[in-house]
PyMOL commands that place a pseudoatom at each C-alpha (Angstrom):
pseudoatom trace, name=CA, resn=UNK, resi=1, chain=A, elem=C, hetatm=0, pos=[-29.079, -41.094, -22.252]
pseudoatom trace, name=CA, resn=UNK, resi=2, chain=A, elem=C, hetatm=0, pos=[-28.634, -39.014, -24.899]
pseudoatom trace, name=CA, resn=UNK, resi=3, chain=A, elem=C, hetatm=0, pos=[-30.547, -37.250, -27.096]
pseudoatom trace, name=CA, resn=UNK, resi=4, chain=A, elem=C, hetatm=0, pos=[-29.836, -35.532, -30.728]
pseudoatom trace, name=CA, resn=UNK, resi=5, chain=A, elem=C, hetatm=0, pos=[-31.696, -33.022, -32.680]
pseudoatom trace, name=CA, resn=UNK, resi=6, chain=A, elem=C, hetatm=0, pos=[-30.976, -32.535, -36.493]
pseudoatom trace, name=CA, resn=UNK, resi=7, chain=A, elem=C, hetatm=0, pos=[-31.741, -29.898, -38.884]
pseudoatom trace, name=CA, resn=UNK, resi=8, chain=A, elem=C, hetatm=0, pos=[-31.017, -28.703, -42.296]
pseudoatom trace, name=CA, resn=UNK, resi=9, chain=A, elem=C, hetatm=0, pos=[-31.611, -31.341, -45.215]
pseudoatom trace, name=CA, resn=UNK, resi=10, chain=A, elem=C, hetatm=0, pos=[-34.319, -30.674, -47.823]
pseudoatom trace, name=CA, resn=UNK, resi=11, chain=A, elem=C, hetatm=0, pos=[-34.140, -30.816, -51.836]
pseudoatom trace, name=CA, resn=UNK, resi=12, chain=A, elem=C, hetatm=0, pos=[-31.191, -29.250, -54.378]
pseudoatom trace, name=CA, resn=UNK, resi=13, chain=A, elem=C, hetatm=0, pos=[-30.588, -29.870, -57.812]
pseudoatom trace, name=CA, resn=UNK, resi=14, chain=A, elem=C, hetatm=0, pos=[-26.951, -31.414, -58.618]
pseudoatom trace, name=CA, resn=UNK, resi=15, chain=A, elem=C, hetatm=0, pos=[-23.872, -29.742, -58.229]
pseudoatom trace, name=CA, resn=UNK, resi=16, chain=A, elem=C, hetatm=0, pos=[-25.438, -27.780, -55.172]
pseudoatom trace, name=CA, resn=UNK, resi=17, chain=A, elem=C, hetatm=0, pos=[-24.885, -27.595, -51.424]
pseudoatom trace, name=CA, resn=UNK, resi=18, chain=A, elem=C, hetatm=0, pos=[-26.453, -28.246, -48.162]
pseudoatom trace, name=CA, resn=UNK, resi=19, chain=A, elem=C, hetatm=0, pos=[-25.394, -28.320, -44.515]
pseudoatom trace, name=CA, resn=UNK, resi=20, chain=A, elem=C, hetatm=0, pos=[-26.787, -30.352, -41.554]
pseudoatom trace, name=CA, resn=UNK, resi=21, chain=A, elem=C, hetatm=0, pos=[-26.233, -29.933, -38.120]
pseudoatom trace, name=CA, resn=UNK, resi=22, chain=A, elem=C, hetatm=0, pos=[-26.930, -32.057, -35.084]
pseudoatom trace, name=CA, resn=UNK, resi=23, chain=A, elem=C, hetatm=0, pos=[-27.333, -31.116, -31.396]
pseudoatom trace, name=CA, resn=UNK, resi=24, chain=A, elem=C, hetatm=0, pos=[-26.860, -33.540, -28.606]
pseudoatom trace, name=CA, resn=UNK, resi=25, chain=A, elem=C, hetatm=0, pos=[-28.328, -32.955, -24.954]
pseudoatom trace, name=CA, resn=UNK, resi=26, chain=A, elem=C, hetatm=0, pos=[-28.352, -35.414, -22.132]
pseudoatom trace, name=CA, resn=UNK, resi=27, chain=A, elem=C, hetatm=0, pos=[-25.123, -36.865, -20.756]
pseudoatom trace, name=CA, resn=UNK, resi=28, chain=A, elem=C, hetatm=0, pos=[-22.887, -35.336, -23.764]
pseudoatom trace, name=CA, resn=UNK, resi=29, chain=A, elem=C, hetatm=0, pos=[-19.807, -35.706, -21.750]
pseudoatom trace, name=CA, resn=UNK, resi=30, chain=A, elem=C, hetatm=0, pos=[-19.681, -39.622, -22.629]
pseudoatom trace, name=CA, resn=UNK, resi=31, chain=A, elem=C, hetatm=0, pos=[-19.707, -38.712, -26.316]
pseudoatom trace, name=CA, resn=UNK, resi=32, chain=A, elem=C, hetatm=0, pos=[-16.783, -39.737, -28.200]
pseudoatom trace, name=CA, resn=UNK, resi=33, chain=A, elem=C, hetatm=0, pos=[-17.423, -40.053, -31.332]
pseudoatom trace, name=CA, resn=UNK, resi=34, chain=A, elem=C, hetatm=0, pos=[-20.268, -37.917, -33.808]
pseudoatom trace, name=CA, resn=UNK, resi=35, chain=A, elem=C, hetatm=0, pos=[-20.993, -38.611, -36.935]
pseudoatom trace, name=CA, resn=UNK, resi=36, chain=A, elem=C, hetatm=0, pos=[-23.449, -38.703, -40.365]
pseudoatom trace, name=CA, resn=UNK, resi=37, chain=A, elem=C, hetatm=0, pos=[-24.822, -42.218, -41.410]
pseudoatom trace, name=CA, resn=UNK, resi=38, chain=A, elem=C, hetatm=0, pos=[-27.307, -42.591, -43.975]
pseudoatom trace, name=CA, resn=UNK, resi=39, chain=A, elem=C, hetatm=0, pos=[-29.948, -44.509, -45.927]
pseudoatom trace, name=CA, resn=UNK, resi=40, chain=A, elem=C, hetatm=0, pos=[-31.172, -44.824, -49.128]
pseudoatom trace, name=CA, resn=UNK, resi=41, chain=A, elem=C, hetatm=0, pos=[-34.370, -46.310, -49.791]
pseudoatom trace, name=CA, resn=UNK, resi=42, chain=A, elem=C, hetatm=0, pos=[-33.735, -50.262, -50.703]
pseudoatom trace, name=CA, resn=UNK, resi=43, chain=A, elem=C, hetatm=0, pos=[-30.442, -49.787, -49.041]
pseudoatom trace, name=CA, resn=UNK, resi=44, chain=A, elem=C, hetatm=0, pos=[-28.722, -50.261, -45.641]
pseudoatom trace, name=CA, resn=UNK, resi=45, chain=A, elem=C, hetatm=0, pos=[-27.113, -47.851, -43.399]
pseudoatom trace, name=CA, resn=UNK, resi=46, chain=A, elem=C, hetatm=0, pos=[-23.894, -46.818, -44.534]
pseudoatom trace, name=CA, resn=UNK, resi=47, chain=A, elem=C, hetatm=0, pos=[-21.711, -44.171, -43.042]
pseudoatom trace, name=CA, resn=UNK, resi=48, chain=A, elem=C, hetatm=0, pos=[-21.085, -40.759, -44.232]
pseudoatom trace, name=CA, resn=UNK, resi=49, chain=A, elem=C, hetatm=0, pos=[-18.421, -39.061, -41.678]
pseudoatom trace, name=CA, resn=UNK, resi=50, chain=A, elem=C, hetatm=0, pos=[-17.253, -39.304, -38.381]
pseudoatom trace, name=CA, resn=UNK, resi=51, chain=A, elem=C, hetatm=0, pos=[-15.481, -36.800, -36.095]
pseudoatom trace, name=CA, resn=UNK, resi=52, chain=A, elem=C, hetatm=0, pos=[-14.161, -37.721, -32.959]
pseudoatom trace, name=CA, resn=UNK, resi=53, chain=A, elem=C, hetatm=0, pos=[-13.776, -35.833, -29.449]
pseudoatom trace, name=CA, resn=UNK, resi=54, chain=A, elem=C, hetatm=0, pos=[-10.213, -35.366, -29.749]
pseudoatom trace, name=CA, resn=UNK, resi=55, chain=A, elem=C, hetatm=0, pos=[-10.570, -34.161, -34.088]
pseudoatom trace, name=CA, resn=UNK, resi=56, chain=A, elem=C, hetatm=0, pos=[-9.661, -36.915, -36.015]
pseudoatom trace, name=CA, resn=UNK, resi=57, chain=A, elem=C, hetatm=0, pos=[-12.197, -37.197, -39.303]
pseudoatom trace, name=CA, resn=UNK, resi=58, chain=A, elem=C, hetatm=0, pos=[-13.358, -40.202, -41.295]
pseudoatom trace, name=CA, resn=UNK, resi=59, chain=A, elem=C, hetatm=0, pos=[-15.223, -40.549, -44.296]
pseudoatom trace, name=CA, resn=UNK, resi=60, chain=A, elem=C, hetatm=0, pos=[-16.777, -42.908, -46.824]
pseudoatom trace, name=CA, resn=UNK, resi=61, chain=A, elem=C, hetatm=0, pos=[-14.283, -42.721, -49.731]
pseudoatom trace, name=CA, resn=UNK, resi=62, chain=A, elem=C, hetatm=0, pos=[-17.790, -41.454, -51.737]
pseudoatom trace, name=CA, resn=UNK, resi=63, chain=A, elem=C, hetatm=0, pos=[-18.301, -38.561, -50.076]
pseudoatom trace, name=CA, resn=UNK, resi=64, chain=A, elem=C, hetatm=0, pos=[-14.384, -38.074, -49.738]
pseudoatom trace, name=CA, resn=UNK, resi=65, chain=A, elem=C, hetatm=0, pos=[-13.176, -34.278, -50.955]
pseudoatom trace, name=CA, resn=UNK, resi=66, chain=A, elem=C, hetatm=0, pos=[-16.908, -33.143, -51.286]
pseudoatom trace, name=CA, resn=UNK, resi=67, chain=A, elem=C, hetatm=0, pos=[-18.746, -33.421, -47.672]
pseudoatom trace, name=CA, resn=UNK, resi=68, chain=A, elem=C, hetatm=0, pos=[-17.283, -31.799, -44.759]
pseudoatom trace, name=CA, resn=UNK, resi=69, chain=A, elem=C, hetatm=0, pos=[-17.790, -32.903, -40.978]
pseudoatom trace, name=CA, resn=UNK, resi=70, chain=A, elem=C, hetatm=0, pos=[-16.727, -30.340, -38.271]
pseudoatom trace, name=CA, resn=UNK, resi=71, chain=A, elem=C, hetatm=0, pos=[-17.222, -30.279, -34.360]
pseudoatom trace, name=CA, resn=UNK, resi=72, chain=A, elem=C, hetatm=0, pos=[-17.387, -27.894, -31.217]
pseudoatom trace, name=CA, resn=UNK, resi=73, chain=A, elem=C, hetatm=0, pos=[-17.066, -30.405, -28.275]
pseudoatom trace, name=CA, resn=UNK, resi=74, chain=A, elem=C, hetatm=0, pos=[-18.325, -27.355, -26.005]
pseudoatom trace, name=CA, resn=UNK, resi=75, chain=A, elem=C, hetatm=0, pos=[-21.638, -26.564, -28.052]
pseudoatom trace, name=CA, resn=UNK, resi=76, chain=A, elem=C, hetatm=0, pos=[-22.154, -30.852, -28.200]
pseudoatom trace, name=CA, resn=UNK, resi=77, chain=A, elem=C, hetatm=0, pos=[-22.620, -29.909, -31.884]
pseudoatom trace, name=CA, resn=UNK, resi=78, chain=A, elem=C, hetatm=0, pos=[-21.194, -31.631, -35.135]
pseudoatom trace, name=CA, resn=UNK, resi=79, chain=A, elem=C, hetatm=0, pos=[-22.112, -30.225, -38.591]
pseudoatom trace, name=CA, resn=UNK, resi=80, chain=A, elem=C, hetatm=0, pos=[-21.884, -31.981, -41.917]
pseudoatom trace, name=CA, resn=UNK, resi=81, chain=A, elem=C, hetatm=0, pos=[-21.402, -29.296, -45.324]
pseudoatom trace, name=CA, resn=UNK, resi=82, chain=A, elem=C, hetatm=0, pos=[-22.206, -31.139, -48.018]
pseudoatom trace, name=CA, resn=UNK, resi=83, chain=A, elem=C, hetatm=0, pos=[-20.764, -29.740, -51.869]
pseudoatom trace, name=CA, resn=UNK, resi=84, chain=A, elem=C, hetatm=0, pos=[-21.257, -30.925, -55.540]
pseudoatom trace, name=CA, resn=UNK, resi=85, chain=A, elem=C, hetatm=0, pos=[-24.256, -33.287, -54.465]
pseudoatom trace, name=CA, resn=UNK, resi=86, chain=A, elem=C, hetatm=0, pos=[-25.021, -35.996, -56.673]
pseudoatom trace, name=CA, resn=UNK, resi=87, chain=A, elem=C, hetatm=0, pos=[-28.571, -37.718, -57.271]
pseudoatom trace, name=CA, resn=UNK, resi=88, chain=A, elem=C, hetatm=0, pos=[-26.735, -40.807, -55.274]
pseudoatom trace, name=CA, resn=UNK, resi=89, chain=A, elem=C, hetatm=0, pos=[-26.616, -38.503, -52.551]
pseudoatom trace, name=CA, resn=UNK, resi=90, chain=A, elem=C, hetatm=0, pos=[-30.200, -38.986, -52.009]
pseudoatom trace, name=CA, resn=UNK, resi=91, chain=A, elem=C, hetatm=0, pos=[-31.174, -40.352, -48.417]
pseudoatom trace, name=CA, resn=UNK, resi=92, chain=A, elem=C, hetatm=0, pos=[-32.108, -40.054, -45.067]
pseudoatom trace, name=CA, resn=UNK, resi=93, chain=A, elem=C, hetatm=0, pos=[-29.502, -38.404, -42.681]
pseudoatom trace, name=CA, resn=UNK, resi=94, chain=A, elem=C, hetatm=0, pos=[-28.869, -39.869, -39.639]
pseudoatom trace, name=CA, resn=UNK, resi=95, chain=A, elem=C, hetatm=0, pos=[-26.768, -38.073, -36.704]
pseudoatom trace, name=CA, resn=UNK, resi=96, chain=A, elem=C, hetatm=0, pos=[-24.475, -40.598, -34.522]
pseudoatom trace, name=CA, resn=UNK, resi=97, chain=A, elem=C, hetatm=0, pos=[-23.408, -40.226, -31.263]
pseudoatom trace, name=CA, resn=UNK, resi=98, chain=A, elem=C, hetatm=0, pos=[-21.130, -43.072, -29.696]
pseudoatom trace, name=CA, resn=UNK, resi=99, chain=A, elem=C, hetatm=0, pos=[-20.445, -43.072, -25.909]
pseudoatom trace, name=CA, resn=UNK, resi=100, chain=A, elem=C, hetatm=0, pos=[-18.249, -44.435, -23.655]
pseudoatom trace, name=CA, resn=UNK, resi=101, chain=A, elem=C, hetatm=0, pos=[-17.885, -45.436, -19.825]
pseudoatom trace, name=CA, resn=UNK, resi=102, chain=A, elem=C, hetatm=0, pos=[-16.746, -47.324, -16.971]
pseudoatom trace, name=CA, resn=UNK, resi=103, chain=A, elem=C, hetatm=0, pos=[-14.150, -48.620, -15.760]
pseudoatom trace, name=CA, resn=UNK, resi=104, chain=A, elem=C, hetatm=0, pos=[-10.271, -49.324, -17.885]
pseudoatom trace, name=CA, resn=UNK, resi=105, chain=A, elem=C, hetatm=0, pos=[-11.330, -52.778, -16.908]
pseudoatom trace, name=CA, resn=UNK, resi=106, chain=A, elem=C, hetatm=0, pos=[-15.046, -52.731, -18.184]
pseudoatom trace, name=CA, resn=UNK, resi=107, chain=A, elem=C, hetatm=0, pos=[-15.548, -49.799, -20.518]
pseudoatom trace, name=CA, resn=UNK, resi=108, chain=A, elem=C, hetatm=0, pos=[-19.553, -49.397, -22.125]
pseudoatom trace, name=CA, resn=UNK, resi=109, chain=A, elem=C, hetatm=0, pos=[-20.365, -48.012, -25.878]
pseudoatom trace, name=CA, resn=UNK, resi=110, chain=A, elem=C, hetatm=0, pos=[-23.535, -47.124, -26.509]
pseudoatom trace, name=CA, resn=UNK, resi=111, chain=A, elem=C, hetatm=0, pos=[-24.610, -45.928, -29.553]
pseudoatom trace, name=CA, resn=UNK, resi=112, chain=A, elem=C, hetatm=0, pos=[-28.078, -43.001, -30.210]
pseudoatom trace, name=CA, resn=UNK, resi=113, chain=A, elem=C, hetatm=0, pos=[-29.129, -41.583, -33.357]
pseudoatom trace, name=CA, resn=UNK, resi=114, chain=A, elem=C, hetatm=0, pos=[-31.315, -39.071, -34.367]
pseudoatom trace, name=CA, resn=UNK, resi=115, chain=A, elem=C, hetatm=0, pos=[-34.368, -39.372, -36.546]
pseudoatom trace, name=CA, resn=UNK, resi=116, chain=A, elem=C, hetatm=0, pos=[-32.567, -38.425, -39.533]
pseudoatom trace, name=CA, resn=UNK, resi=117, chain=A, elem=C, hetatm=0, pos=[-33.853, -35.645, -42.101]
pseudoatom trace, name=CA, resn=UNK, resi=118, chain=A, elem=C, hetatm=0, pos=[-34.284, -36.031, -45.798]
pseudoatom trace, name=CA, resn=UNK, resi=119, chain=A, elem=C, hetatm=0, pos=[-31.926, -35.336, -48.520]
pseudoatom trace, name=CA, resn=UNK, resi=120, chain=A, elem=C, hetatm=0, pos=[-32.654, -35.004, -52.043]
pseudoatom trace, name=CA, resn=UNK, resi=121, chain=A, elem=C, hetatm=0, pos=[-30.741, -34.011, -54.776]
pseudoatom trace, name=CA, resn=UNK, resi=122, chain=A, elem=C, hetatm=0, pos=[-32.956, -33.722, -58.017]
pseudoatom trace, name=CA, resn=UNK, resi=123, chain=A, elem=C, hetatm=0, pos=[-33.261, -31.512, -61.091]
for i in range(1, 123): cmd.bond("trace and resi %d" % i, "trace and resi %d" % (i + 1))
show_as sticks, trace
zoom trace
């Protein structure tokens, strides 16, 4: 199992900033891939960033050149900066954490997420 703890989120008007952060605890040492998802309401899931173990980044080509994801594999921590927010920003937050295990013949994902926090960017 594995659990993860977010914080940061809340409201800014556009053009403005926030960061979020995410903490996982439990058997972290599976964890190979973190990342941001989010939600808007009406909408599905859609991802925001990823960071793997070894430091590759991905993003949604929305968020491309104005969020940041970063990573410390020893803290089990991933952090998302977030720049130049737009009102389409607006959602709920959700940390990722995709493990792995087993065998080379029978390898496991699992995926946890976090409760997510709010975003909203508003005047």
């Amino acid at each position: 199992q594995v659990q993860l703890v977010e914080s940061g989120g809340g409201r800014v008007q556009p053009g403005g900033s926030l960061s979020l952060s995410c903490a996982a605890s439990g058997r972290t040492r599976s964890i190979i891939v973190m990342g941001w998802y989010r939600q808007a309401p009406g909408k599905e899931r859609e991802l925001v960033a990823t960071a793997t173990s070894g430091g590759s980044t991905n993003y949604a080509d929305s968020v491309r050149g104005r969020f940041t994801i970063s990573r410390d594999n020893s803290k089990n921590t991933v952090w998302l900066q977030m720049n130049n927010l737009k009102p389409e920003d607006t959602a709920v937050y959700h940390c990722n954490a995709t493990t792995e295990w087993g065998p080379v013949e029978k390898v496991y994902r699992m995926d946890y997420w976090g409760e997510g926090t709010q975003v909203t960017v508003s005047l």
